[in-house]
C-alpha positions in Angstrom: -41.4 29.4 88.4 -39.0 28.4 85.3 -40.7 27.2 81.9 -39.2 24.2 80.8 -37.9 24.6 77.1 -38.5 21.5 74.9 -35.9 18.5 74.3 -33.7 18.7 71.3 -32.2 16.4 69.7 -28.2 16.3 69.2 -26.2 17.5 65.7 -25.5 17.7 63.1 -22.2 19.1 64.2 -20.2 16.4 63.4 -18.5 18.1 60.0 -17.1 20.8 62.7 -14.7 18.4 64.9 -14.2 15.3 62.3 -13.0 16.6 59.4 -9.6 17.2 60.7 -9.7 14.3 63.2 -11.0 11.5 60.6 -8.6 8.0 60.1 -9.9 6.6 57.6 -7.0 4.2 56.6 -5.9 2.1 59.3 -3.1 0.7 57.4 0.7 1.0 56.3 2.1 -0.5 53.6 4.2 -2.4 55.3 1.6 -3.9 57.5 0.6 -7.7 57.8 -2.5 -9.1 57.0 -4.8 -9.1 53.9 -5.6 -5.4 53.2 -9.4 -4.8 52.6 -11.6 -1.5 51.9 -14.7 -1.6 54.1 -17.8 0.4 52.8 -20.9 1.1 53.0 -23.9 3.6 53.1 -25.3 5.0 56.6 -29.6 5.2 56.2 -32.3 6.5 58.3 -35.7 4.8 58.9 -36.4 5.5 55.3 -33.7 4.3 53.7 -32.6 7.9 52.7 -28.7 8.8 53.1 -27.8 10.2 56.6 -24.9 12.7 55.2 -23.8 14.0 58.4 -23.1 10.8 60.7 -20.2 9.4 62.1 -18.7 5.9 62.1 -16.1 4.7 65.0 -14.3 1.6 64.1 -12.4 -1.0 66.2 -10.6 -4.3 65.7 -7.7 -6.9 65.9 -5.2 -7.3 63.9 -5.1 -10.1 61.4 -3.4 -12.0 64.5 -6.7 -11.4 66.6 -5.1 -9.0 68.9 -6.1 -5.4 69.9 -3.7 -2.9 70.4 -4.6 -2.7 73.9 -2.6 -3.1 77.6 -5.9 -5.5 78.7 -5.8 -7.5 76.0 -5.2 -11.0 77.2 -5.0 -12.5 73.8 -2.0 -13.0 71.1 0.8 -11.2 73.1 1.7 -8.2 71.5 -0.4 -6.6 68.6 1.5 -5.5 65.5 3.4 -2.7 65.3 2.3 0.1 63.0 -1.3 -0.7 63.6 -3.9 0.6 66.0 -7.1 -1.0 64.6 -9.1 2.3 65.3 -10.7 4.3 62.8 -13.4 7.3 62.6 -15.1 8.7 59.6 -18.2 11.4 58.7 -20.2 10.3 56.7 -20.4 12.2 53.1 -23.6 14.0 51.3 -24.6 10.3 49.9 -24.1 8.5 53.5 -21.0 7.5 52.2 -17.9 5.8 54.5 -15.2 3.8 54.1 -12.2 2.3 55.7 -9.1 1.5 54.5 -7.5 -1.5 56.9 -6.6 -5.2 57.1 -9.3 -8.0 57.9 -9.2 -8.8 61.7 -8.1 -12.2 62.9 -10.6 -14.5 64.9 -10.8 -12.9 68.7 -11.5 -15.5 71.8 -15.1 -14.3 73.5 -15.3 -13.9 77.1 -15.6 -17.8 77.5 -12.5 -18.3 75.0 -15.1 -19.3 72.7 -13.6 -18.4 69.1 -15.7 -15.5 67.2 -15.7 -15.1 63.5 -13.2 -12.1 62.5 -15.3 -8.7 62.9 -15.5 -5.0 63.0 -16.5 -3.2 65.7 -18.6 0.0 64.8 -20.7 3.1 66.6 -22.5 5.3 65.0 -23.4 8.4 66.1 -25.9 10.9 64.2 -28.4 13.4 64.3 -31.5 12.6 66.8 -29.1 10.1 68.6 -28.7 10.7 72.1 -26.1 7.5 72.4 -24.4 6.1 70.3 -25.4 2.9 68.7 -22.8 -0.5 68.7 -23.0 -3.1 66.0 -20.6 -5.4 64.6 -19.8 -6.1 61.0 -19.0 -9.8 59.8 -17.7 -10.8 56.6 -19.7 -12.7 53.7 -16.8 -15.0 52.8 -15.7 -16.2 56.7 -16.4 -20.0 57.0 -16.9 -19.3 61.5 -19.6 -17.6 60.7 -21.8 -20.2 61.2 -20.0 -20.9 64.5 -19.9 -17.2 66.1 -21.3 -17.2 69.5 -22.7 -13.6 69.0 -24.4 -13.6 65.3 -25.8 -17.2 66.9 -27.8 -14.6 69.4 -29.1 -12.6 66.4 -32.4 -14.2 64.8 -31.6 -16.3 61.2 -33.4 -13.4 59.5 -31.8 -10.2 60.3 -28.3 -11.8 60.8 -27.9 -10.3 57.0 -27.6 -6.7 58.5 -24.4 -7.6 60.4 -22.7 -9.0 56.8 -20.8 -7.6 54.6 -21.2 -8.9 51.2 -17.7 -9.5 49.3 -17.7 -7.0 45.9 -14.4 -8.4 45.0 -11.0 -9.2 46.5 -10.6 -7.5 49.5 -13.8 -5.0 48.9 -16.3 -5.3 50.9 -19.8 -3.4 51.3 -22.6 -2.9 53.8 -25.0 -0.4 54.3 -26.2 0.7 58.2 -30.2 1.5 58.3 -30.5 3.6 61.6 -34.7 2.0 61.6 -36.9 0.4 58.7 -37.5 -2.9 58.2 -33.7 -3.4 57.0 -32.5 -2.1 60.7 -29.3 -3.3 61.2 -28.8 -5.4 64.5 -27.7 -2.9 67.2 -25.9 -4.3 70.4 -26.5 -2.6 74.2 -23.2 -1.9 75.7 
């Protein structure tokens, strides 16, 4: 009779395959679209740095169309841009992306959503990745976006990033605590 060996956890490996494989800006100069620098600090339940994470991105272009064959919206996307972007987190829990701010997307219904950011996270004691979306502080459809209006009033502020200046913007991903950021099932 075998022993059964107990469950481990996954990472943190993901230094070893990211560091030559991170995209990190998204953008060319001679891209459309208002360029912004996306931010932000990845926590665990304690609101201590997770330095050894890594952050998937995914969004339209500043026409609100993916650069994908099955996208039914907006014809063809633009050009030099593939609106993908993966990052390991530093020592401080550190990302950022460098990238334009995504146009307004239709949702399955053709209900408009507000202009978002499509992130999973994937760190140590994570057997699946996690989904979330990241909206902008300054975005008037906001107020009308048919997924943040699923999100209760009082954690819809872990799903926003708050404007630092022009074209900077900053949030910070808690993995658990009470400032847990909204996570999606996919």
């Amino acid at each position: 009779m075998s022993v059964l060996t107990p469950s481990q956890t996954v990472g943190p490996f993901f230094a070893l395959v990211t560091s030559s494989q991170s995209r990190t800006t998204l953008v060319a100069d001679e891209q459309a679209g208002e360029r912004i620098l996306l931010e932000g600090t990845l926590l665990d339940g304690d609101g201590h740095a997770v330095p050894d994470g890594l952050l998937e991105i995914w969004h339209a272009d500043a026409n609100g169309g993916y650069n994908h064959p099955a996208d039914p919206c907006c014809g063809q996307p633009m050009a030099a841009f593939t609106g993908f972007g993966r990052v390991h987190t530093d020592r401080a829990g550190a990302f950022g992306f460098e990238t334009i701010k995504p146009g307004s997307v239709p949702d399955a219904h053709g209900q408009r959503q507000a202009p978002h950011v499509l992130v999973s996270v994937f760190a140590r004691g994570l057997l699946s990745r996690l989904v979330t979306r990241v909206y902008f502080e300054d975005e008037p459809t906001n107020a009308q976006d048919p997924i943040l209006d699923c999100v209760s009033p009082e954690r819809r502020s872990t799903l926003i990033a708050a404007r630092r200046s022009r074209g900077h913007y900053r949030i910070d991903l808690a993995l658990q605590g009470p400032r847990e950021t909204v996570f999606f099932d996919v």
